[in-house]
C-alpha positions as CSV (number, residue, x, y, z in Angstrom):
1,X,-62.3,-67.7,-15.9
2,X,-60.8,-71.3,-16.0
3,X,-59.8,-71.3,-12.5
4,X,-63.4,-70.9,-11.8
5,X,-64.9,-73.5,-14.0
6,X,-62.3,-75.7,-11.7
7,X,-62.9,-74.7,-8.4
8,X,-66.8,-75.4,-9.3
9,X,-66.2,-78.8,-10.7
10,X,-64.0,-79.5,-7.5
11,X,-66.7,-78.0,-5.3
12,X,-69.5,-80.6,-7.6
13,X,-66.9,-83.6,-7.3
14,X,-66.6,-83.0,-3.8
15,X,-70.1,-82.5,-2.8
16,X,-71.2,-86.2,-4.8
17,X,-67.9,-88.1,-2.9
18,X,-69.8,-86.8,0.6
19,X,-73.2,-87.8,-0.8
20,X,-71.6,-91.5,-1.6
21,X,-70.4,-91.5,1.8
22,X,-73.3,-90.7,3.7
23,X,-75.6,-93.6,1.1
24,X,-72.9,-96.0,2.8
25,X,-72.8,-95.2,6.1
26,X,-76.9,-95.1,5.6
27,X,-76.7,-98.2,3.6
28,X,-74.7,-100.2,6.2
29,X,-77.1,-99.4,9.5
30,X,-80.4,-99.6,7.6
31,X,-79.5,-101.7,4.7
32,X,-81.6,-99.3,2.7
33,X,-80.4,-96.8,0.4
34,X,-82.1,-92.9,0.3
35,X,-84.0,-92.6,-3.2
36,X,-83.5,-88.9,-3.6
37,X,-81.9,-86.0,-1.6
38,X,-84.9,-85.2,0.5
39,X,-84.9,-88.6,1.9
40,X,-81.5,-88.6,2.3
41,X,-81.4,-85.7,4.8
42,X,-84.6,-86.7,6.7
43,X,-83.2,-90.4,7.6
44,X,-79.3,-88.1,8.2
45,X,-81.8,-85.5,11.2
């Protein structure tokens, strides 16, 4: 069971690092930053 509490929080950990890194490459050609998810994938299309 442990090994799969870890491979989540790796999986959770992961997923927020790629978020950060799409807010920055967004943040550096708009100099705007998404407000939620949904936004985030509509400017990202």
């Amino acid at each position: 069971m442990r090994s799969k509490e870890r491979y989540k929080n790796a999986t959770i950990l992961f997923a927020k690092a790629l978020f950060t890194l799409y807010d920055l490459i967004i943040f550096s050609k708009l100099k705007k930053l998404p407000k939620n998810h949904n936004e985030r994938f509509r400017i990202l299309e």
